[in-house]
N, CA, C and O atoms as a printed pandas DataFrame, in Angstrom:
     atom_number atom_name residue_name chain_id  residue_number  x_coord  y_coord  z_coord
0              1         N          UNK        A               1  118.667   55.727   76.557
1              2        CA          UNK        A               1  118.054   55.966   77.856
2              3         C          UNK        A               1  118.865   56.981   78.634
3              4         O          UNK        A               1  118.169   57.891   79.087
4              5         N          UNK        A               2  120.527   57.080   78.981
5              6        CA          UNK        A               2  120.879   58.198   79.424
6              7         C          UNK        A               2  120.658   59.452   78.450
7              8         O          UNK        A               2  120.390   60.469   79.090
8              9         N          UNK        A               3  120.702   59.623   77.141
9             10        CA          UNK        A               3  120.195   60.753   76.647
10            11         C          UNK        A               3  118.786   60.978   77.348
11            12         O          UNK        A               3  118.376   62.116   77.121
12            13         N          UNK        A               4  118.017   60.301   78.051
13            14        CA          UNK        A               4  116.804   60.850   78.071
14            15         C          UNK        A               4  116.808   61.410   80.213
15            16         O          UNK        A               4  116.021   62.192   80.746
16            17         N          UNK        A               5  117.911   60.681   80.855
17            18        CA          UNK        A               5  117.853   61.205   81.487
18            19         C          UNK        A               5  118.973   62.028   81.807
19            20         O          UNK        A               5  118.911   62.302   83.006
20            21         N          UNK        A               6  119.971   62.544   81.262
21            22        CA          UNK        A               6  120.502   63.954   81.091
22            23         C          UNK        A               6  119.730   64.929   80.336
23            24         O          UNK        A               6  120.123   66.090   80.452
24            25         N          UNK        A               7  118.766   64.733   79.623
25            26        CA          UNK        A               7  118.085   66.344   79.310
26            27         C          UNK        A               7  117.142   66.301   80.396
27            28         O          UNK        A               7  116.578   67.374   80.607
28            29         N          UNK        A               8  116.807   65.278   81.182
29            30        CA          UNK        A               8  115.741   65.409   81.915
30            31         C          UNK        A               8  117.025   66.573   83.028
31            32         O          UNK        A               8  116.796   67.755   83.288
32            33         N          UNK        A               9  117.761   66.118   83.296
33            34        CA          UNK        A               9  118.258   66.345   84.701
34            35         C          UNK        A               9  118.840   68.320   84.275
35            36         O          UNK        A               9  118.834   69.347   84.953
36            37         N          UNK        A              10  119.194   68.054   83.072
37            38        CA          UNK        A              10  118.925   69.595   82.547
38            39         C          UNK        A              10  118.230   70.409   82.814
39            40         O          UNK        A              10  118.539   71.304   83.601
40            41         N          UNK        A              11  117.028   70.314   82.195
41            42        CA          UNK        A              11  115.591   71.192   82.410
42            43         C          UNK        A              11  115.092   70.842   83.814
43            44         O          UNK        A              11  113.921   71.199   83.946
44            45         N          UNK        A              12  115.659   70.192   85.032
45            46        CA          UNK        A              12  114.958   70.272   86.242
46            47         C          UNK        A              12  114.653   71.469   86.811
47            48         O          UNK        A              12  113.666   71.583   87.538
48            49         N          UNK        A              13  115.420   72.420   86.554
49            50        CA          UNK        A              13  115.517   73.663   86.944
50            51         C          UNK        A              13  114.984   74.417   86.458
51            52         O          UNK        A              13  114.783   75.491   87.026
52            53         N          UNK        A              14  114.492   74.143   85.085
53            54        CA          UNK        A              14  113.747   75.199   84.318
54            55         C          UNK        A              14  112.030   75.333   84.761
55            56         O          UNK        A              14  111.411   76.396   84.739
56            57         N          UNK        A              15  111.691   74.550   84.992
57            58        CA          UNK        A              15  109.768   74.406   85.562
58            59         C          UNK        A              15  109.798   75.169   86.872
59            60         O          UNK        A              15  109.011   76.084   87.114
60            61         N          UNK        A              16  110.908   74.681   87.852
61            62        CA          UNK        A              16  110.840   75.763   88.886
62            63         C          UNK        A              16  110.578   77.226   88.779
63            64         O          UNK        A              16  109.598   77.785   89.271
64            65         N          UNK        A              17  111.666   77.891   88.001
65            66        CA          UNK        A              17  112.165   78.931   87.734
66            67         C          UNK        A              17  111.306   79.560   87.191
67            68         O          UNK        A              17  111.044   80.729   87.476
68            69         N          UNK        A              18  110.583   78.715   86.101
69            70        CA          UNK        A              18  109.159   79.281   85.407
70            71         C          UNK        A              18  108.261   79.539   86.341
71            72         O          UNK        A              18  107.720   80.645   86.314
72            73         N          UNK        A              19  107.982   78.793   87.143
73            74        CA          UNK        A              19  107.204   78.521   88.012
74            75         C          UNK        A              19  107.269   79.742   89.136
75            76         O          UNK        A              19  106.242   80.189   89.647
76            77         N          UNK        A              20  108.436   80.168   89.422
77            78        CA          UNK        A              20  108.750   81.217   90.474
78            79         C          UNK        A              20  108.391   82.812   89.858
79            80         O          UNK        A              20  107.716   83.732   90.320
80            81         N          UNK        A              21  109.202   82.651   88.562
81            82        CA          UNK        A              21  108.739   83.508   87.349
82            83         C          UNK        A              21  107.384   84.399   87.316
83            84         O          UNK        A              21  107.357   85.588   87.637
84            85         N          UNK        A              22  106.146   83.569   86.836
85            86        CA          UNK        A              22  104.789   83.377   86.779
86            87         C          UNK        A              22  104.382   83.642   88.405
87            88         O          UNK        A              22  103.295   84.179   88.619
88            89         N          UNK        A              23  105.215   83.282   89.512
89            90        CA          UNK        A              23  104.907   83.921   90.714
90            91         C          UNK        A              23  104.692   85.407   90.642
91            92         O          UNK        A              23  103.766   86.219   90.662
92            93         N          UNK        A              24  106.057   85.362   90.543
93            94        CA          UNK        A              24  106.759   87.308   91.097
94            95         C          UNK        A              24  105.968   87.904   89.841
95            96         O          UNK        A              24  105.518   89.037   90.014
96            97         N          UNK        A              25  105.726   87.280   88.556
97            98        CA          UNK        A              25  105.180   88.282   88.126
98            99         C          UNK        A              25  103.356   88.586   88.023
99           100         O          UNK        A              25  102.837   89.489   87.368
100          101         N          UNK        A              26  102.837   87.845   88.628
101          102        CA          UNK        A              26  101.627   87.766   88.584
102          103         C          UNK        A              26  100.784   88.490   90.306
103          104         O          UNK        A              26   99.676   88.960   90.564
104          105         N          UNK        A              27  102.161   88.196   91.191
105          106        CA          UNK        A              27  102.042   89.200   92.484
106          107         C          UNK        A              27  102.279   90.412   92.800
107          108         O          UNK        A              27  102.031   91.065   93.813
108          109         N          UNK        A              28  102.992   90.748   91.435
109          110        CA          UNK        A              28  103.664   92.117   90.334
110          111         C          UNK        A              28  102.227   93.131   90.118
111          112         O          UNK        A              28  101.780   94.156   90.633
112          113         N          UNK        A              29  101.827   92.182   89.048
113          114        CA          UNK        A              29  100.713   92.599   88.387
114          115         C          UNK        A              29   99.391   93.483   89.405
115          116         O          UNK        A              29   98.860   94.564   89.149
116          117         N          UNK        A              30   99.138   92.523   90.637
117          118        CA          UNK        A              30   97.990   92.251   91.270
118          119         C          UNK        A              30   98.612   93.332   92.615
119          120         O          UNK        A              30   97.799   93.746   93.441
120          121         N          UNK        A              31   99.842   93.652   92.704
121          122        CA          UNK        A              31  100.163   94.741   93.630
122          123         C          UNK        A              31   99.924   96.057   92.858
123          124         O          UNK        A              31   99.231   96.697   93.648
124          125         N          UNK        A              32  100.049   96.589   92.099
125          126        CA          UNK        A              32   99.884   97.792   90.834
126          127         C          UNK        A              32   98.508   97.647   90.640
127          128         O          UNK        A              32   98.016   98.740   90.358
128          129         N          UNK        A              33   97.838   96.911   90.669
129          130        CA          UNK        A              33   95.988   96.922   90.330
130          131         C          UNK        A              33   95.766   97.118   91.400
131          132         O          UNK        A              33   95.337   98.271   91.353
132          133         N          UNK        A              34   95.730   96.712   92.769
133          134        CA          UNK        A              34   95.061   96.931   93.970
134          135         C          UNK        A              34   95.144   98.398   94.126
135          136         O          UNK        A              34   96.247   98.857   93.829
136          137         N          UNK        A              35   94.227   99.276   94.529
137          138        CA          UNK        A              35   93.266  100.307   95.328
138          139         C          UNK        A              35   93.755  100.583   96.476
139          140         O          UNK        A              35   93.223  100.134   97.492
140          141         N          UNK        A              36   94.873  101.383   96.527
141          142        CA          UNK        A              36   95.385  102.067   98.083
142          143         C          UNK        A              36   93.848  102.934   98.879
143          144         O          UNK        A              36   92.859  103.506   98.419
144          145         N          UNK        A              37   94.406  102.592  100.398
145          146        CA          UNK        A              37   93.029  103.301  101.186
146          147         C          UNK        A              37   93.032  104.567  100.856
147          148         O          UNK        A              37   91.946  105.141  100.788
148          149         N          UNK        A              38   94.181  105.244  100.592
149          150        CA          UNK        A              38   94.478  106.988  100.316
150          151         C          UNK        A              38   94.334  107.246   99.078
151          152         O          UNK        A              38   94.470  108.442   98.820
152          153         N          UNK        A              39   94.019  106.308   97.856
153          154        CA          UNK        A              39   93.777  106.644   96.370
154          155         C          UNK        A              39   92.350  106.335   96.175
155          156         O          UNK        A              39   91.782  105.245   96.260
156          157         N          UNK        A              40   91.894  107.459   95.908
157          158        CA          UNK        A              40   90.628  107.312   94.897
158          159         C          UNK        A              40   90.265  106.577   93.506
159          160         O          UNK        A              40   89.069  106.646   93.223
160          161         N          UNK        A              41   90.937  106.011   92.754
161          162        CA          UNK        A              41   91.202  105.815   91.832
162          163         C          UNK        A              41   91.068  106.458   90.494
163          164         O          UNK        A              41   90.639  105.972   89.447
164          165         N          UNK        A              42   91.607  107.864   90.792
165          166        CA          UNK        A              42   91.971  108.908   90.378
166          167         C          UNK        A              42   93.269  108.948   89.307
167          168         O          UNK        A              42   93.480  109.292   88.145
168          169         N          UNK        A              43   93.969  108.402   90.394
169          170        CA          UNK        A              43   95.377  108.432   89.636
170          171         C          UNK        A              43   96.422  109.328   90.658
171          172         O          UNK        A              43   97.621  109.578   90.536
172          173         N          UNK        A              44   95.619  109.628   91.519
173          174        CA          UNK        A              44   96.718  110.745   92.986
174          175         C          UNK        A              44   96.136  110.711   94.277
175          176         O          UNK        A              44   94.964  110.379   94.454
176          177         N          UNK        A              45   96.687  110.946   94.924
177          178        CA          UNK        A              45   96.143  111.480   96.252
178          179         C          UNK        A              45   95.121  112.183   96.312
179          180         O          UNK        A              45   94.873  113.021   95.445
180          181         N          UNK        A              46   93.979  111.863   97.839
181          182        CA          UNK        A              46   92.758  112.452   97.568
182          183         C          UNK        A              46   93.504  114.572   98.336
183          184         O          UNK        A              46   94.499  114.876   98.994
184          185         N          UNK        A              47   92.808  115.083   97.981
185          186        CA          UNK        A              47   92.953  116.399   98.496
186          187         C          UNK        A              47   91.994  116.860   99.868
187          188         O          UNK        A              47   90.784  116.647   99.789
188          189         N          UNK        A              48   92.278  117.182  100.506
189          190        CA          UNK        A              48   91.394  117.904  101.636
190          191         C          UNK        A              48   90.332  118.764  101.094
191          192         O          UNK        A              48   90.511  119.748  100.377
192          193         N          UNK        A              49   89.134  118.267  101.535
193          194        CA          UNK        A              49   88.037  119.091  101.206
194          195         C          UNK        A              49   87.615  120.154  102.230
195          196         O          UNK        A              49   87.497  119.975  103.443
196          197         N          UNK        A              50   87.394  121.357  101.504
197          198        CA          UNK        A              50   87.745  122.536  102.226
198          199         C          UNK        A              50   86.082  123.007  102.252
199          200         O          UNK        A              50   85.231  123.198  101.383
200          201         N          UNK        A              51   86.120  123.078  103.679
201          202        CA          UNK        A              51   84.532  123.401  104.071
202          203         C          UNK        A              51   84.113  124.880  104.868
203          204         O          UNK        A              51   84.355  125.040  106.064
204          205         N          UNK        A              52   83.586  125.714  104.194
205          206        CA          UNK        A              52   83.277  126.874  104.513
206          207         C          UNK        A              52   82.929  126.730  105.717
207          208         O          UNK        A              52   82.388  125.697  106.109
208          209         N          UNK        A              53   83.205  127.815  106.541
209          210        CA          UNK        A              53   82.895  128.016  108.109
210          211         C          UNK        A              53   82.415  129.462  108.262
211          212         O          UNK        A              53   82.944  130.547  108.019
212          213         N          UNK        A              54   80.825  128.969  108.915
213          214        CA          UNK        A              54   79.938  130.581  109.011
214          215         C          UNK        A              54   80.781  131.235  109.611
215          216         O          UNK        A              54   81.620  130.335  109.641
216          217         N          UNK        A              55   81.339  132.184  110.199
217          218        CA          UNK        A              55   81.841  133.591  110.677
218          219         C          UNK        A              55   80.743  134.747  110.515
219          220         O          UNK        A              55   80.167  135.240  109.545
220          221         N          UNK        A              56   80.696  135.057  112.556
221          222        CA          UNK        A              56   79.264  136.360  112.478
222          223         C          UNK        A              56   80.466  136.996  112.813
223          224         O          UNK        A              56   81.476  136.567  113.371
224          225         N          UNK        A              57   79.988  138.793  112.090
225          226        CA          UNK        A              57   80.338  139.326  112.294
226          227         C          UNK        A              57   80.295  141.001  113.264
227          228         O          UNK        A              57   81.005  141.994  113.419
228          229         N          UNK        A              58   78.678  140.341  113.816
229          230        CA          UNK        A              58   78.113  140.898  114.604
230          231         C          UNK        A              58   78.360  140.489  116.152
231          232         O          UNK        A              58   78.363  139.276  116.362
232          233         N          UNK        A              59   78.569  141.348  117.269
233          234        CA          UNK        A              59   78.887  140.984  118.258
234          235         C          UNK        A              59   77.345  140.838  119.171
235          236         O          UNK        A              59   76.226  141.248  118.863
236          237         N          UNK        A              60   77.697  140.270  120.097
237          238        CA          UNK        A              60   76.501  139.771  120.735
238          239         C          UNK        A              60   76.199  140.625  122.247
239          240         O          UNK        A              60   75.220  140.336  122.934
């Protein structure tokens, strides 16, 4: 019976740790997948779209 509760008191720490583990890395994962407001999902930054502007060149 103490063999069974010294490995217990061993591994107490280990389910946490897993547990914290499987946190950071799964809030890891799901920060790198999310869609910034400034990314297209392109792979870069969006660029300024450049919009022709009439110019007369006749005076009035």
């Amino acid at each position: 019976m103490l063999l069974i509760v010294r490995a217990m008191g061993e591994t107490s720490m280990v389910e946490p740790l897993l547990l914290g583990t499987v946190f950071v890395l799964a809030s890891l994962l799901l920060w790198l997948l999310a869609d910034s407001d400034d990314d297209n999902g392109g792979g870069g930054l969006r660029q300024p779209v450049l919009v022709p502007i009439p110019v007369r060149h006749h005076q009035r």
